[in-house]
C-alpha positions in Angstrom: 12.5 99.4 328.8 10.8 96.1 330.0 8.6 96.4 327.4 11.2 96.2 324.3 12.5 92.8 325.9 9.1 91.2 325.7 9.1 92.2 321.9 11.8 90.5 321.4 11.0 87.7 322.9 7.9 87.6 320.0 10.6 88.1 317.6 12.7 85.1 319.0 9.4 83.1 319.9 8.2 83.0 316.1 11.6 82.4 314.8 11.6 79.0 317.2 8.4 78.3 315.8 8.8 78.9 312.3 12.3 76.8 312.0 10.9 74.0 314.2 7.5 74.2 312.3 8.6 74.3 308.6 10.0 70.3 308.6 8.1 69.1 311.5 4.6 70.1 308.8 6.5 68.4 306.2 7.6 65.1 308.4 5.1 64.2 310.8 2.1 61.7 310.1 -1.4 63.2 308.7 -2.8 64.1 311.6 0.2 65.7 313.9 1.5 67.7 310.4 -1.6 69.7 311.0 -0.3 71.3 314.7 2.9 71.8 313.2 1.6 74.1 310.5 -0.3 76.1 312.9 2.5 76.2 315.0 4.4 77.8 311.5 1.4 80.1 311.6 1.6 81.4 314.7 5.1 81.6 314.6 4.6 84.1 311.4 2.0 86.2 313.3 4.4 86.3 316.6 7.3 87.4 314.6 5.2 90.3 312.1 3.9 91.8 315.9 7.3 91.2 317.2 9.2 93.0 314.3 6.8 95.5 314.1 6.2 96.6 317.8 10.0 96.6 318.4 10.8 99.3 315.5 7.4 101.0 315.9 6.7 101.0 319.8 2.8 102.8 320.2 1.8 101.2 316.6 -1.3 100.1 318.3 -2.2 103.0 320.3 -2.8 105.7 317.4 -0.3 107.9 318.4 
């Protein structure tokens, strides 16, 4: 049951991320814009794995 917890905390991580990330990309300087659109990015992939092991447990097992 521990397991389903740290799913959600993907799902809750790329949320943070993708909210903080969106504006930051769009308001920071040249340079720092860059981070913050990773930080979107990663946000994205954290949330899809999140989402998806949460509904679908042993997705990445082959069972």
């Amino acid at each position: 049951m521990t397991i389903g917890y740290l799913y959600i905390t993907l799902v809750i991580a790329g949320l943070a991320g993708m909210i903080w990330g969106f504006p930051a990309a769009h308001r920071l300087k040249k340079p720092f814009d860059i981070g913050a659109a990773l930080v979107v990015l990663c946000g994205v992939v954290s949330f899809a794995f999140g989402v998806l092991l949460t509904f679908i447990p042993g997705f990445f097992q082959g069972r």
